[in-house]
N, C-alpha and C positions, 0 to 999 in steps of 0.2 A: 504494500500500500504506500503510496507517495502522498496521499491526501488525507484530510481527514474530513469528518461525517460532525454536523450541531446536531446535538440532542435537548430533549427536554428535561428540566430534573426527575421525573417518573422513571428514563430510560435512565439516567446517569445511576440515579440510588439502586435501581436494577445491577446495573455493573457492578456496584462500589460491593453490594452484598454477595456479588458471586468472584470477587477479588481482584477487580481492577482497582488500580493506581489512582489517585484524584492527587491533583500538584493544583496548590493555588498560586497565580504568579502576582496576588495584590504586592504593597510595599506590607514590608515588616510588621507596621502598627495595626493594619487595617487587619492582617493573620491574626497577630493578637487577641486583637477584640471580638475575633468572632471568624470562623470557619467550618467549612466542613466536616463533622467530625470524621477521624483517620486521614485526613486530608494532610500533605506535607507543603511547609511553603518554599517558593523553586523560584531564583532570584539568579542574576548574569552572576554572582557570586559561587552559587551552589550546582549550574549547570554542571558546566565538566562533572565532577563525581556523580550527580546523577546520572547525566551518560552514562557514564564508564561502568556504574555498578547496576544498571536497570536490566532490564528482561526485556529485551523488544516483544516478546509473544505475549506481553499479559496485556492486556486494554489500559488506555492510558486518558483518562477523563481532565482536561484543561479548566480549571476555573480564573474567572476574575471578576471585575465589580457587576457589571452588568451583562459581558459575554458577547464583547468584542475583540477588547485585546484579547482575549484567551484564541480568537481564532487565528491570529500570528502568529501565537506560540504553537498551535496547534500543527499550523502546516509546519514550522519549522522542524517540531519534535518529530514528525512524520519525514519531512525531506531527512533525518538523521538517521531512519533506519524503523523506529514501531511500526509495530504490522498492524495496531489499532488505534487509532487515537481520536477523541474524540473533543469537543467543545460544549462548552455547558450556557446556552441558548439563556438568556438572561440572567447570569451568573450568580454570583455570591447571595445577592440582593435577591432573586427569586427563591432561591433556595432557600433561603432563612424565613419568607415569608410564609411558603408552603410546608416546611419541616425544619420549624424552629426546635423541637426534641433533638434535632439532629446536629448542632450549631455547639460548636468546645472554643473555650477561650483557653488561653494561656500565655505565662507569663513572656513578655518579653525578652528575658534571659535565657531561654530555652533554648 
């Protein structure tokens, strides 16, 4: 796959529970205060090693504020080699409205 597929949050929390990857690419603080739960935050910092130590076969779920930028990262992580990767179609902000149970804060320091 060279491309990747926008989804809905229905289809993404589908993914997330049968063990795809969800990377949010907001800034740091915006992570902090609220994210996808099991979601990791993926920054020009933390690239590289997630390359390097990822699974291109596992489904790879893009998040960001509203689920635009997520689709630049999306084709990129796809032009890099994932064989799924997906974009989350009104991002962080949909998702917290429809499955706020599912939304983990954490500390800054982490």
């Amino acid at each position: 796959m060279s491309d990747f597929k926008r989804i809905d949050p229905a289809t993404a929390l589908q993914l997330a529970e049968n063990g795809a990857v969800l990377v949010d690419i907001r800034d740091p603080h915006s992570f902090a205060m609220g994210h996808v739960r099991g979601s990791q935050h993926l920054d020009n910092h933390s690239l590289a090693s997630f390359i390097a130590a990822a699974d291109f076969e596992v489904p790879l779920v893009v998040v960001c504020y509203h689920g635009n930028s997520s689709q630049s990262a999306a084709a990129y992580l796809a032009h890099q080699g994932f064989s799924e990767v997906y974009s989350l179609d009104g991002g962080f902000e949909l998702w917290r409205s429809l499955y706020p149970e599912r939304v983990e804060r954490r500390a800054l320091d982490d």
